[in-house]
Each structure stands twice: as C-alpha cells, then as structure tokens.
C-alpha positions in Angstrom: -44.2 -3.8 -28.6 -41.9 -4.9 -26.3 -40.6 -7.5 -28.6 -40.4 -4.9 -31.2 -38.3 -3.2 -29.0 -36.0 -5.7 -28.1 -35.4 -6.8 -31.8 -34.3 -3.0 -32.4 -31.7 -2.8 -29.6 -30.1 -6.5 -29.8 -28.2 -4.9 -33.0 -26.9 -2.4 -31.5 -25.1 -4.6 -28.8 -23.0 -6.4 -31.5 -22.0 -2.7 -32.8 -19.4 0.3 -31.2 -18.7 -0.1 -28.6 -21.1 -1.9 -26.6 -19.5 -5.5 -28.4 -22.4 -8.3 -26.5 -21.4 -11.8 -25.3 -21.2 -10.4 -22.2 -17.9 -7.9 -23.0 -15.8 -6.9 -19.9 -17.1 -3.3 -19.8 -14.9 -0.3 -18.4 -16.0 1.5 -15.6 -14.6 4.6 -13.9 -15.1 8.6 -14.1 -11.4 9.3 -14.0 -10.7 6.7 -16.9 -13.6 7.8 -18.8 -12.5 11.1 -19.8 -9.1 9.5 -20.3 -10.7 7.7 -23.3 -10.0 4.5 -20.9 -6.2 4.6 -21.6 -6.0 3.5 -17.6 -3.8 0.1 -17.5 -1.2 1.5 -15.9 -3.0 4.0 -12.9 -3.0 3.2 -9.6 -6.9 4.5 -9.0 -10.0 2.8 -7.0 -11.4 2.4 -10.3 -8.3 -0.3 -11.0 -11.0 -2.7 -10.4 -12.6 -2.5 -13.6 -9.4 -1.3 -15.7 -6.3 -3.6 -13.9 -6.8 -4.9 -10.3 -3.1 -4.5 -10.0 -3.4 -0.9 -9.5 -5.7 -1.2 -6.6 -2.3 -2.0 -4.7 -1.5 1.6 -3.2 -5.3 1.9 -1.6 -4.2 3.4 1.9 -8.1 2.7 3.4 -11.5 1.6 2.7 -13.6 3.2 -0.1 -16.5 2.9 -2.4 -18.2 4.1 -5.2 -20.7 4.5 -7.8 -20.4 4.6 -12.0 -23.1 5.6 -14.5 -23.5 5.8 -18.0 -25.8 6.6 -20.6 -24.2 5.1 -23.9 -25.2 7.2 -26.6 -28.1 8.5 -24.4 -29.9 5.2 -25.1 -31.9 4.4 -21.9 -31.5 0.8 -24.0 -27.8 0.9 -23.4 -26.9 2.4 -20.0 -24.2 0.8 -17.6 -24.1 0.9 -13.8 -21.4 -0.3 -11.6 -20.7 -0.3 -8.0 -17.5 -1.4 -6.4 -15.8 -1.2 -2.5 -11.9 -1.9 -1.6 -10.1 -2.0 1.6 -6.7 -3.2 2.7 -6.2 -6.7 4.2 -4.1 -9.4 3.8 -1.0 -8.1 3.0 -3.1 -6.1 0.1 -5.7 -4.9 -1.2 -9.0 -6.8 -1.3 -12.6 -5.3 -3.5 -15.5 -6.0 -4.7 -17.6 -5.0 -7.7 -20.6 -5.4 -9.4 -21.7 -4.1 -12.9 -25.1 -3.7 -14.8 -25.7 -3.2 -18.5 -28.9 -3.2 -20.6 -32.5 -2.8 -19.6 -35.2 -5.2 -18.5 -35.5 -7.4 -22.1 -31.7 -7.6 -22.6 -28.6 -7.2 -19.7 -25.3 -8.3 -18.7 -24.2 -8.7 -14.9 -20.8 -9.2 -13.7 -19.9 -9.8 -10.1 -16.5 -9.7 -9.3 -14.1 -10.3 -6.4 -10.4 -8.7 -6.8 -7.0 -9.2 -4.5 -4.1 -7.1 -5.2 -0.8 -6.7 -3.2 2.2 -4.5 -4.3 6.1 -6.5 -4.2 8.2 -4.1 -3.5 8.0 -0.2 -4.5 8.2 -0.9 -8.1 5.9 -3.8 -9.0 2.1 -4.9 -8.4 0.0 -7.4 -9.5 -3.7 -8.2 -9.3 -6.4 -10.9 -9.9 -10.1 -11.1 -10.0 -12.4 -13.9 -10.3 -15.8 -13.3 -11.8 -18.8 -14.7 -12.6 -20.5 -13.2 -15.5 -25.0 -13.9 -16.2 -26.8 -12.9 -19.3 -30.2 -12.5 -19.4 -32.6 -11.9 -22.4 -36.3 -11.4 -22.0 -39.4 -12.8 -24.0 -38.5 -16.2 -23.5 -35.1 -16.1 -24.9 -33.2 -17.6 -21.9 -30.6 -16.7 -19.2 -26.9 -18.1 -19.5 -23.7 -17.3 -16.8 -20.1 -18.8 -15.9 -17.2 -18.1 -14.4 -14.2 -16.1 -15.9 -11.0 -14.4 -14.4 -9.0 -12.0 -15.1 -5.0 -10.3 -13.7 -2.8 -7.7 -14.3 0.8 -6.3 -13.1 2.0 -2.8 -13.1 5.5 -1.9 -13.0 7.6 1.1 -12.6 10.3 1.3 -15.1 11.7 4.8 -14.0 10.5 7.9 -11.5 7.1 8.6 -12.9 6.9 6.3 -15.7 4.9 3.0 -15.6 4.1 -0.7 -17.8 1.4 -2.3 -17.3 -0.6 -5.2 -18.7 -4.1 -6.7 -18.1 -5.5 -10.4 -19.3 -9.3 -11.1 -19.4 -10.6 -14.5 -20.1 -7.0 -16.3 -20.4 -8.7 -19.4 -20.1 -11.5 -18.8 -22.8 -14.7 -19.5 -21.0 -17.8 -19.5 -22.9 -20.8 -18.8 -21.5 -23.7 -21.8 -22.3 -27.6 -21.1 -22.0 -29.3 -22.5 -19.4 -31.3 -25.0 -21.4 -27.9 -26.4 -22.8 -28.5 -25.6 -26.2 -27.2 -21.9 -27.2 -23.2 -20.8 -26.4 -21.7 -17.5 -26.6 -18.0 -16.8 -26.3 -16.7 -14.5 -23.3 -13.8 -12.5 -25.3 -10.3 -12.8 -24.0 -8.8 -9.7 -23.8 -5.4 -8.6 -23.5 -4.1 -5.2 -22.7 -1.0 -3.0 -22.9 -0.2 0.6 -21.7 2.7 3.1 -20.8 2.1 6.1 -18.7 4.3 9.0 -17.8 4.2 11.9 -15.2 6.0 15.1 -16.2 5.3 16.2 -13.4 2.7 16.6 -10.3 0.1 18.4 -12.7 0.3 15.8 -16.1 -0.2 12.3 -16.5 0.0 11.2 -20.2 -1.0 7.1 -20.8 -1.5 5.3 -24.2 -2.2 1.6 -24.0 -3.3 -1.3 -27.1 -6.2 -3.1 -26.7 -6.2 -6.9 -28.4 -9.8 -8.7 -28.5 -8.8 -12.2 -29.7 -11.8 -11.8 -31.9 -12.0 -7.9 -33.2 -9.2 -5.9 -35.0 -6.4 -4.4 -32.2 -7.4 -0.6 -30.8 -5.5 2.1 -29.3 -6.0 4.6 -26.6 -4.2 8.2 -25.5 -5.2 10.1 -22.5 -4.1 13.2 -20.3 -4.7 14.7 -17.0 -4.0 17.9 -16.0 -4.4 19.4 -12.7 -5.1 22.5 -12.5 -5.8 23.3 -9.3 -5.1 21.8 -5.8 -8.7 19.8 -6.0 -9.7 20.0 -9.6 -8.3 18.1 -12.6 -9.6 18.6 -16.1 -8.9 15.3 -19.0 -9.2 13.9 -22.6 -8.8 11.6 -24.8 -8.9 9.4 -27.9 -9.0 6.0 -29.4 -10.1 3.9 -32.1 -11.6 0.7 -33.1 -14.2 2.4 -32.7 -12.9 6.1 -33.3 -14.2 8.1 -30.3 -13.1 11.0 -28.1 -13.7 11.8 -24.8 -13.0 14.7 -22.5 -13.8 15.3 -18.7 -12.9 16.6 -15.1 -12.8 15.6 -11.7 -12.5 17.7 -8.3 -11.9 16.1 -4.3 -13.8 18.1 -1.7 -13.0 16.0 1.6 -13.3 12.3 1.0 -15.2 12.6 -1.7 -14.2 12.4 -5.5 -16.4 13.7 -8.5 -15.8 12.6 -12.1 -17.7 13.6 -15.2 -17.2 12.9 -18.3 -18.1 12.3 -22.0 -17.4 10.2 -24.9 -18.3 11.0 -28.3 -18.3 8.4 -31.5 -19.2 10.2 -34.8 -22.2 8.0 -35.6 -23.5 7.4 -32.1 -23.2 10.3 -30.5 -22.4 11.2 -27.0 -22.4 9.0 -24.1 -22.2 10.9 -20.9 -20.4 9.4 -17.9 -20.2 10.1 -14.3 -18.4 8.4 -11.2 -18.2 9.1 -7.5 -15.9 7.8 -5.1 -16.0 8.2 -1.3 -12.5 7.4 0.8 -13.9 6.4 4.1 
C-alpha cells in the first residue's frame, strides 16, 4: 500500500506547481497572499524570496511557515528560519521540509546580507539541498547557492533581482548511478509604494528549464496593525489572496492560493521580532 501510494503522488511532484528535483520552494505568509511577487521587499521572509532584502532587519527574529498544497497531506511544506544583525549585516538561517515520509525534499540554508548605502542591498545564501525517496529508491543531496540585490530607483519604488543555482549543480544519488538537475532560477521584479497603505510588486520568473511566469501582488493596509493582500500569476495560472495583523512582536499571515485544477492550498506564517 504504501508503495501504491508513493507511485500516485511522485506525479504530482513533476506537475503545478510543486516542479520535483528538489525546486527552490517559496516560503513566507506575507508573500503568499502576494501570489509570491516578493523580489523586491525588504521582509524576514527575504530568506526564501531574495536574501538581499533581509538587509533592513533592525534585531533578532524567527519564524514558522506552513502549507498544505492543494490540501494534500502528500504535498505539504514546512519551513523554519531565524535572522539577526551581525557583521556589518544581516546574518539567518533556514530550514525547509516538503513531502511526507516515502518522498521529501530538505533544504538547509545559511544567508548574509548587508545594505551599501541607503539605496542598494545585496544578499547570498549557501545551501545544501537532500532528497529522499522511500521503498528502497535512494537518497541524493549537494550543495547549491543562491544571491540577490535590491535597489531603489526612486522614493518608494524598488528593482530587484534573485539567481538560484548560477552554477548548475545537479544533485547525484548516493549509489552514483541516478542524477537529477537542481533548476537555476532567475528572477526579476519592480515594486512601488503609493503610499504608506499600498505596496504594488510584479516580478518574472525564468526556470532555465520551464516556460517564463509572471507574478502581480498588492497590499493594502488598512488599519494601523492589519493588512489585507492578493494576487496572481501564471505558469501555472493561480490566485491567491490573504491578510496579516502585528499584535506586539508578533506577526500573523494567512493566506491562500488557488489553481483551477488543484484547488486550494492554504498557507500560514508567523514571525516573532525578539
């Protein structure tokens, strides 16, 4: 049976949007209901979108990410990450989960960011990245990095750009016989602030292996602590919608995305500023 299983969910790994061969999954509330249009925000959850925008962190903090892809137990994603200032920047750590027991992908990662300036950031993260897949199938991991820069081109309007897997790592099993390619990724956003309450981003998304996607989001806040947000992209076509509030030092995000075949994957993210 639990083969059985296992044959019926690899499938779904290689389809929308949970792409296998050990994919560099975004993580974070905020960007989820953004439709992850986050390339250009300075946010904890830079970590996962574009270590450059951990830059700004004024003090330690950590949280916790959780997803339930298309409310597949099968397909769920867990991340954990912790920043704090030092050495001229910002260092952080993270850790991500996805799959279950017969099939997952782990990716530990160590990020340094430091701002030049009041205009420009950059960021870099070296990870290493382990696949695992039960019923005698094998484990495989290696080592990939990944940067990013952020730049403000006027008041309240930002570039930014991302690059996963420049050097094209490839994951090989452990018995030396099977290989699977780590994608390189490549990543390209604007964002804008009319004003205090609305953040608009759009960004393109280039897997040197899958057709180029886009992404719009907005945030709105509209109150003092609460912040409600949405969003779109394709390749594949999804919305997603979501909203956030800050009691203290803490930071709640839900959020949902919804593909037309799929369904909805429900996301949520906490964040606590210590």
């Amino acid at each position: 049976m639990r083969k059985i299983s296992l044959l019926l969910i690899l499938p779904l790994l290689w389809i929308f949007p949970a792409r296998a061969a050990n994919d560099n999954f975004p993580f974070g509330g905020r960007q989820a209901g953004m439709g992850n249009a986050a390339v250009t925000l300075y946010d904890f959850w830079s970590i996962s979108h574009n270590q450059a925008g951990l830059a700004r962190l004024e003090g330690p903090a950590g949280g916790f990410y959780f997803e339930n892809r298309f409310l597949a137990r099968e397909l769920s994603l867990g991340a954990a990450a912790f920043a704090m200032p030092a050495v001229n920047g910002v260092m952080g750590v993270s850790l991500t989960y996805f799959g279950y027991s017969l099939y997952h992908e782990s990716k530990v990662g160590l990020a340094y960011s430091r701002a030049f300036g009041e205009k420009l950031s950059a960021g870099i993260q070296l990870n290493y990245l382990y696949t695992s897949i039960g019923e005698g199938y094998g484990t495989a991991g290696n080592v990939a990095v990944e940067m990013g820069v952020i730049y403000e081109l006027l008041p309240g309007f930002h570039a930014g750009a991302h690059l996963f897997n420049p050097t094209r790592a490839r994951i090989v099993s452990d018995d030396g016989f099977g290989e699977e390619r780590i994608p390189t990724i490549l990543r390209f956003g604007l964002s804008y602030s009319f004003s205090d309450r609305v953040l608009v981003t759009a960004e393109t998304e280039k897997d040197m292996a899958q057709e180029v996607a886009f992404r719009a989001g907005l945030e709105y806040r509209l109150a003092e602590q609460f912040y409600v947000r949405a969003g779109i992209g394709t390749n594949p076509t999804q919305n997603a919608f979501g909203f956030g509030m800050k009691v203290g030092s803490l930071r709640i995000d839900l959020a949902s995305s919804f593909h037309h075949v799929l369904g909805y994957s429900p996301q949520a993210g906490i964040v606590v500023a210590f």
